[in-house]
C-alpha positions as CSV (number, residue, x, y, z in Angstrom):
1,X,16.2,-17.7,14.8
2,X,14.0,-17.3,12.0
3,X,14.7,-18.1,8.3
4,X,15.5,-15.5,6.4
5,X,13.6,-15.5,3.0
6,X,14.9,-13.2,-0.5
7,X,12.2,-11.8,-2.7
8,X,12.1,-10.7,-6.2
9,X,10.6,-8.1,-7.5
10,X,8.0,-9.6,-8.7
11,X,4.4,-9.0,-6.0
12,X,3.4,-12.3,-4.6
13,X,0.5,-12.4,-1.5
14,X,1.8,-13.6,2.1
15,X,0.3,-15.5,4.9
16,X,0.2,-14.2,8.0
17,X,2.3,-16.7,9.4
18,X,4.8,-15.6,7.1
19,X,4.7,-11.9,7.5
20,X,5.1,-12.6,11.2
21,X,8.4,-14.5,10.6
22,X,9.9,-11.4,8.7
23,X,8.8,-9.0,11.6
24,X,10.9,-7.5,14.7
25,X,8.2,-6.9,17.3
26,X,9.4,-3.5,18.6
27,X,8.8,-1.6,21.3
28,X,11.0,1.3,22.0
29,X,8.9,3.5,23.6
30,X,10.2,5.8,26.7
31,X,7.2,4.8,28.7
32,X,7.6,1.3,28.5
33,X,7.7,-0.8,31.3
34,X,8.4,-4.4,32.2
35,X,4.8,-5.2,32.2
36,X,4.9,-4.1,28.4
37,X,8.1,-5.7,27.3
38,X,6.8,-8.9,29.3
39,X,3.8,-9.0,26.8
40,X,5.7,-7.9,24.0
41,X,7.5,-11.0,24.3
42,X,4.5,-13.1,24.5
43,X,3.0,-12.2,21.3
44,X,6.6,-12.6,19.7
45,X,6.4,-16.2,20.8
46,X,2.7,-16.7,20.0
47,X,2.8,-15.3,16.8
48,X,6.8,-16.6,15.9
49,X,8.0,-13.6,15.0
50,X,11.6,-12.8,13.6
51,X,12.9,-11.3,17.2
52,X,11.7,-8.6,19.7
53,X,14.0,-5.4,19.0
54,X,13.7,-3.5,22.8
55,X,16.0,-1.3,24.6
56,X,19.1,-3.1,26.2
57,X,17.8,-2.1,29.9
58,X,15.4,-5.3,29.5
59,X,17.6,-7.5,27.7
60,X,18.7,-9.8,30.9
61,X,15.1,-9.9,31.9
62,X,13.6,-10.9,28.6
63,X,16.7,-14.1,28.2
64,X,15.9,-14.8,31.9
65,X,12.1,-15.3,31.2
66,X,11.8,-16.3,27.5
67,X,15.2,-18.2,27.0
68,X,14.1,-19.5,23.3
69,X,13.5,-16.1,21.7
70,X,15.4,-14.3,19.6
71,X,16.4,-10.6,21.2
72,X,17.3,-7.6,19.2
73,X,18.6,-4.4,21.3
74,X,19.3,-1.1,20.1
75,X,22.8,1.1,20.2
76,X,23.2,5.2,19.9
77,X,19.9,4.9,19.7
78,X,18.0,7.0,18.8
79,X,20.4,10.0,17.4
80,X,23.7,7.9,16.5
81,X,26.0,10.9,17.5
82,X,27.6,9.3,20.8
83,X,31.4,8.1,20.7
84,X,32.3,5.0,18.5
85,X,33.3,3.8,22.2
86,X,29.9,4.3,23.5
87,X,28.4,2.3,20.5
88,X,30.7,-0.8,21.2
89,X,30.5,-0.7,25.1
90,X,26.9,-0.8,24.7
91,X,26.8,-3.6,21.9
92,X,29.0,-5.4,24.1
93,X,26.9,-5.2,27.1
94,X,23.8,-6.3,25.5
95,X,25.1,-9.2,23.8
96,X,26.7,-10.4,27.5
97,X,23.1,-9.5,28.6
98,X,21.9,-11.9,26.1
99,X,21.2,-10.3,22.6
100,X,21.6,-12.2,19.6
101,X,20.8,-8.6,17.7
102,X,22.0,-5.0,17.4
103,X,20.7,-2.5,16.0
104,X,23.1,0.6,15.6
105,X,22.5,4.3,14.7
106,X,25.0,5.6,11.8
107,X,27.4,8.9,12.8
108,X,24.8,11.0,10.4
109,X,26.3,13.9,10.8
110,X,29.5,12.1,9.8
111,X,27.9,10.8,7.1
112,X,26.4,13.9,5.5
113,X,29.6,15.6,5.9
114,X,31.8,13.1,3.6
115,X,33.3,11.4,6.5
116,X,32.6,7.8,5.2
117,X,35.7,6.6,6.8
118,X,34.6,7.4,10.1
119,X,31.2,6.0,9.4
120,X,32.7,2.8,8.0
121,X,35.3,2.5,11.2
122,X,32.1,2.2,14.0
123,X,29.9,0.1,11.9
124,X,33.3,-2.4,11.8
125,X,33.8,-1.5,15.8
126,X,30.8,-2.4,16.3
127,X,30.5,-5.6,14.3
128,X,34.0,-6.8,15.5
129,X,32.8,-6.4,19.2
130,X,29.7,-8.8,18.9
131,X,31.5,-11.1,16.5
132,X,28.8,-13.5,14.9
133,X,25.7,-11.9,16.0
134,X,23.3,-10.1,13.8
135,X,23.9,-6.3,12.6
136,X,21.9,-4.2,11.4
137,X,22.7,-0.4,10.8
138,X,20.1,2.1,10.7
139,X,21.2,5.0,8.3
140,X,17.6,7.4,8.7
141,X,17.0,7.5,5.5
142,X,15.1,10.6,6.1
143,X,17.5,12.7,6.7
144,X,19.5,11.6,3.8
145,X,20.1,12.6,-0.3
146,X,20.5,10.1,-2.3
147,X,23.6,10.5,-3.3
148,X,24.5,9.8,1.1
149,X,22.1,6.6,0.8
150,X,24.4,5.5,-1.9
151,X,27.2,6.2,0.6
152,X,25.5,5.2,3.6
153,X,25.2,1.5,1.1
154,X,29.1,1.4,0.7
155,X,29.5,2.1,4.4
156,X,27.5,-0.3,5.5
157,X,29.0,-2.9,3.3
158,X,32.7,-2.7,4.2
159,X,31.7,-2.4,7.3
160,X,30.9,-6.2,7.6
161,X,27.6,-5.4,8.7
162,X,24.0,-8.2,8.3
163,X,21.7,-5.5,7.6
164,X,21.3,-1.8,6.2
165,X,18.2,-0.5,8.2
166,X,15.7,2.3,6.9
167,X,14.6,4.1,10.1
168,X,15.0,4.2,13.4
169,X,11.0,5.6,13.6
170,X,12.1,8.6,15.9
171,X,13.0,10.6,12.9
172,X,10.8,13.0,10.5
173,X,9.5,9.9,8.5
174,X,9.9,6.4,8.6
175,X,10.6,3.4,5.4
176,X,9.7,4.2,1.9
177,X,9.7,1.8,-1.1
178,X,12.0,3.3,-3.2
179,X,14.9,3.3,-0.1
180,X,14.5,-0.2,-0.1
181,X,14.4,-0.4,-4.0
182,X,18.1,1.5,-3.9
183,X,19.6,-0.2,-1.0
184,X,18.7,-3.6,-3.0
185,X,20.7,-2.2,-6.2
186,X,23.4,-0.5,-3.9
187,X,24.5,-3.2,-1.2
188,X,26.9,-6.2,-1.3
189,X,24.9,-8.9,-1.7
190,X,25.2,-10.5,1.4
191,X,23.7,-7.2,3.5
192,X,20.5,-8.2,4.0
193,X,17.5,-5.5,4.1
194,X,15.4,-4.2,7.1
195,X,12.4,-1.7,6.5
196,X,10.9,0.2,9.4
197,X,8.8,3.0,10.5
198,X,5.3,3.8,9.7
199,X,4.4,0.5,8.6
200,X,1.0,0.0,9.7
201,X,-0.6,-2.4,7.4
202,X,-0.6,-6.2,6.1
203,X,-0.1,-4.5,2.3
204,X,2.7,-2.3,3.3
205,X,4.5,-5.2,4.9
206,X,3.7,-7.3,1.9
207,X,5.0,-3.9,-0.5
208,X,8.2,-4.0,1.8
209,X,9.1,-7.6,1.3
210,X,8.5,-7.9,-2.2
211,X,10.7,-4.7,-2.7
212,X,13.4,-6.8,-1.4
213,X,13.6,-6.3,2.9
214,X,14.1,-9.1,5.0
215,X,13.0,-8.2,8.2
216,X,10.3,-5.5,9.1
217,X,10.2,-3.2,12.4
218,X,6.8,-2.7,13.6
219,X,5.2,-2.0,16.7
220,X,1.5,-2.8,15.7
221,X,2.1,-5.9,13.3
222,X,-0.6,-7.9,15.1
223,X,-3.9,-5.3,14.7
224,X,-2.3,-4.9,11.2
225,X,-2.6,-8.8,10.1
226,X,-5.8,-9.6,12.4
227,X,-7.0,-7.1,13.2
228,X,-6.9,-7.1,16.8
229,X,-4.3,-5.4,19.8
């Protein structure tokens, strides 16, 4: 597993190499296919990248083929309104599968409607079920006031979760600076930061970790930094 790095506010140019280590080389496509996950997990290796973040159906195969690599899965993904039970029975499954990662849609509609309790109670299902593993919570920031990101912060945080998460890059827009400029002033200080959707280039991956994320979810991270597919 990668090192996780914090950033200041103040702008500082990245290597490559180090950008890489920060990303989570996703591909959550409906289309894709072994053949895609397969090279997915190449260029992950290749280019040491933070983890893949794929859908749990390839989870077995990817540990089975690339044993070293650090798997994240996703859960109520990609609308977040399925049972708390749902959520944990299919953390559970990918981390006996072999994820070291989740990746869990917030109750949004629970969230916008004041139920913070209920929000709160399935982040902590969830994180109870796959004990020390990585968790990262993906509020969609886009559907959100500010006032709910502010919530969606305290949720997240006494929820015992790793990670508040932008976007889940299915919704009507993806990271944007200043949600990752609020999270930073709203979390505890051990939730880390993870900024994705509609990150296509090396300067927005650089704006995103200077702003204060730790990880990034992208899809196209490698024509980004060189230029190539």
């Amino acid at each position: 597993m990668q090192e996780e790095t914090d950033h200041s506010e103040r702008s500082i140019s990245m290597t490559n190499d180090f950008i890489f280590s920060h990303v989570d080389h996703t591909l959550l496509k409906a289309t894709a296919a072994w053949r895609d996950i397969h090279a997915l997990c190449e260029e992950a290796e290749r280019y040491h990248m933070a983890s893949v973040c794929v859908p749990s159906s390839f989870v077995k195969k990817i540990r089975e083929h690339f044993p070293s690599l650090t798997i994240c899965t996703v859960v109520g993904f990609p609308l977040g309104n399925c049972s708390r039970a749902a959520k944990t029975f299919e953390a559970a499954e990918a981390i006996r599968d072999g994820a070291d990662e989740i990746d869990m849609v917030i109750h949004i509609g629970a969230l916008k409607e004041g139920n913070l309790s209920y929000v709160t109670g399935e982040i902590k299902a969830v994180k109870e079920t796959i004990g020390d593993h990585i968790l990262k919570v993906i509020v969609e920031t886009c559907y959100l006031t500010e006032e709910e990101k502010i919530a969606a912060c305290r949720c997240v945080t006494e929820g015992g979760a790793d990670y508040i998460k932008t976007s889940t890059g299915f919704g009507s827009a993806g990271a944007v600076l200043s949600d990752v400029k609020l999270f930073k002033k709203y979390v505890g200080e051990k939730v880390k930061i993870k900024a994705a959707g509609g990150i296509h280039s090396k300067q927005e991956m650089e704006d995103f970790l200077n702003a204060g994320a730790s990880r990034i979810g992208a899809s196209g991270a490698i024509p980004a930094l060189l230029g190539k597919g």
